[in-house]
C-alpha positions as YAML, in Angstrom:
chain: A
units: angstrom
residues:
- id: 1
  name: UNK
  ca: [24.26, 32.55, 15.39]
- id: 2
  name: UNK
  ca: [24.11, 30.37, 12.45]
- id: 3
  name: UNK
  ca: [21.37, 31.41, 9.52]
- id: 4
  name: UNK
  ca: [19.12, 28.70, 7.84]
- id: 5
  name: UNK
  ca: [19.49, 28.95, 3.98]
- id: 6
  name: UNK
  ca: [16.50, 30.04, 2.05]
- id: 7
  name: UNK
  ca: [15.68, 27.35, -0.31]
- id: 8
  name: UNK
  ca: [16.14, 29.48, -3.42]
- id: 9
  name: UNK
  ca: [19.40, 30.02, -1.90]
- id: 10
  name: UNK
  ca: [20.58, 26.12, -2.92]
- id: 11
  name: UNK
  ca: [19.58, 26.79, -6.43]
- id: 12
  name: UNK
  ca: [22.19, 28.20, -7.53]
- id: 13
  name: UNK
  ca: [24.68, 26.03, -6.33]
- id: 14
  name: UNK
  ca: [23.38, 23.44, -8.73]
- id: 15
  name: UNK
  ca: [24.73, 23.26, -12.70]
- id: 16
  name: UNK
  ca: [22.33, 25.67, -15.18]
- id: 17
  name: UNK
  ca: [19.80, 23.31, -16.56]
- id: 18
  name: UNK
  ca: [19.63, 21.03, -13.88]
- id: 19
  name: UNK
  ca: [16.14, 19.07, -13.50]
- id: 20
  name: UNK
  ca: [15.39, 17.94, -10.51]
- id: 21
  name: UNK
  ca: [12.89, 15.00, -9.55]
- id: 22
  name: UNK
  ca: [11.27, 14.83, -6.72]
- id: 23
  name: UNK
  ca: [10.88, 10.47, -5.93]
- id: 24
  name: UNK
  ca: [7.44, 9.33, -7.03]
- id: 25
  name: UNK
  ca: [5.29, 8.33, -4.08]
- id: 26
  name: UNK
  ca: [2.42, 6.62, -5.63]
- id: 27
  name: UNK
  ca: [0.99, 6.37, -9.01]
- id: 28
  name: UNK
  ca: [-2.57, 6.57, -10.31]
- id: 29
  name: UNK
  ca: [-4.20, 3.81, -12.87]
- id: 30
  name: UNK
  ca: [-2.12, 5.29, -15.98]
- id: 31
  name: UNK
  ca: [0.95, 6.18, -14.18]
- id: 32
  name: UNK
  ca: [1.43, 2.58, -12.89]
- id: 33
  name: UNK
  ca: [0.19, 1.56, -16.24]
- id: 34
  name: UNK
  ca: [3.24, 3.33, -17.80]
- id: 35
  name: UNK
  ca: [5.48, 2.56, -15.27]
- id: 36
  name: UNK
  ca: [4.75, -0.86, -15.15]
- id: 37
  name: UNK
  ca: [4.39, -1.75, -19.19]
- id: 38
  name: UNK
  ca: [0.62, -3.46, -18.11]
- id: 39
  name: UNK
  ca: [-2.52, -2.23, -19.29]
- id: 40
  name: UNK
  ca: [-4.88, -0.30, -17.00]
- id: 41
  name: UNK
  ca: [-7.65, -3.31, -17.19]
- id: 42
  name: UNK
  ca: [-4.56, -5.54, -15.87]
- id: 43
  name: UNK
  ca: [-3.89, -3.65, -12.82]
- id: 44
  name: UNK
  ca: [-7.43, -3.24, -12.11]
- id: 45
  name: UNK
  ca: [-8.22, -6.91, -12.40]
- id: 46
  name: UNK
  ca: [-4.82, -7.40, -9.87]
- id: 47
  name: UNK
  ca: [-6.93, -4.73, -7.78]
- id: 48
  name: UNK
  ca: [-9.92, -6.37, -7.84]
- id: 49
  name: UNK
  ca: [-8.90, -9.94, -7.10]
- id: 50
  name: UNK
  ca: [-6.38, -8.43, -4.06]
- id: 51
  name: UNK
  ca: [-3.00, -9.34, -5.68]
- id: 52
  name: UNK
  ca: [-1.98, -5.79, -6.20]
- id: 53
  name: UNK
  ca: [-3.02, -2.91, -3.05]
- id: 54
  name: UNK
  ca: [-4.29, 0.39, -4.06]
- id: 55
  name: UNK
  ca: [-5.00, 3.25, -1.47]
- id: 56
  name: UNK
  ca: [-8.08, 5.35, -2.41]
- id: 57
  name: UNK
  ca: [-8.02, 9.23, -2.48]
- id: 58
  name: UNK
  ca: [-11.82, 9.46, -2.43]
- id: 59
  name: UNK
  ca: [-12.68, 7.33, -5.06]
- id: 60
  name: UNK
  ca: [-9.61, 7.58, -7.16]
- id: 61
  name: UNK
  ca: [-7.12, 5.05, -6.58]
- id: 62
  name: UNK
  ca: [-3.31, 5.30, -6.06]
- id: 63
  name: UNK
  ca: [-0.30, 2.90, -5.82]
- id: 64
  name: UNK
  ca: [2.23, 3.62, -3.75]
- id: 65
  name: UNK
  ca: [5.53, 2.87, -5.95]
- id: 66
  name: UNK
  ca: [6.77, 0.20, -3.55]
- id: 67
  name: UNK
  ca: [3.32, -1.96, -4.11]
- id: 68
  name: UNK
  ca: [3.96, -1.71, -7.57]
- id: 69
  name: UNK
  ca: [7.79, -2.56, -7.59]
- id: 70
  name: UNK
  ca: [7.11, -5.50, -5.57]
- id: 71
  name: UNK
  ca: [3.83, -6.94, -7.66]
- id: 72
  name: UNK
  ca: [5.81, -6.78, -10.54]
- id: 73
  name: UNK
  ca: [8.58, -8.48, -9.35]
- id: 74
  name: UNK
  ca: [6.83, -11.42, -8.10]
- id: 75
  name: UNK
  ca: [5.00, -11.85, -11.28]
- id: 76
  name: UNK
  ca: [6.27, -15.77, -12.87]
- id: 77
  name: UNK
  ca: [9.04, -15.50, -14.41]
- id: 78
  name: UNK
  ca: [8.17, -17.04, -17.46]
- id: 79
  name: UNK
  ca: [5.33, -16.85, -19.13]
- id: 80
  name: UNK
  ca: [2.08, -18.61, -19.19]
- id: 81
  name: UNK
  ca: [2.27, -20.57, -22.26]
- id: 82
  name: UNK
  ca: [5.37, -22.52, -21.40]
- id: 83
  name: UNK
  ca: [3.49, -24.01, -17.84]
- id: 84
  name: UNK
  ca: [1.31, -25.89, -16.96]
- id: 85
  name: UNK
  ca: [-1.91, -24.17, -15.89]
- id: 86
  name: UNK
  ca: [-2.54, -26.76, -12.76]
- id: 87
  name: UNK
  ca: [-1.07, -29.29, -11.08]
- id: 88
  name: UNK
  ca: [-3.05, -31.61, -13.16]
- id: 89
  name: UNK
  ca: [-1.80, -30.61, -16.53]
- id: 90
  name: UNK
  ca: [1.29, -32.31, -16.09]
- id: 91
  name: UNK
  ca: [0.08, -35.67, -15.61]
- id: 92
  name: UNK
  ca: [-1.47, -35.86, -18.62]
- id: 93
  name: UNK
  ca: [1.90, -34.79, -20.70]
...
């Protein structure tokens, strides 16, 4: 019969000092905020208007990592001052 390990058991297998990180699942308004290098109001407008998802714990809302990854890297690619805001805007140029 082969015995499970104990969790604490793996520990010390691992170097002294070791940190480890459990992979972050979703963030809250600051979290993403630091993660993300936008301002709270930014992410709550991108809430708000339905570009970026948030799940709600109560009334307190999260974003799972993934959401975040992925409105972030479909955000332009360069930025608003160098295009046109319309359509229209380069007709007149």
């Amino acid at each position: 019969m082969v015995r499970a390990r104990k969790p604490t058991q793996f520990l010390h297998e691992a170097e002294p000092n070791t940190v480890f990180r459990l992979p972050v699942v979703a963030y809250d308004l600051q979290g993403a905020s630091e993660a993300s290098g936008l301002s709270r109001t930014t992410l709550q407008t991108a809430i708000q208007r339905g570009d970026l998802v948030a799940r709600y714990y109560n009334t307190k809302p999260l974003i799972l990592a993934d959401e975040l990854y992925s409105f972030v890297a479909h955000l332009p690619t360069e930025s608003s001052r160098h295009r046109p805001t319309s359509i229209y805007a380069r007709e007149y140029d």
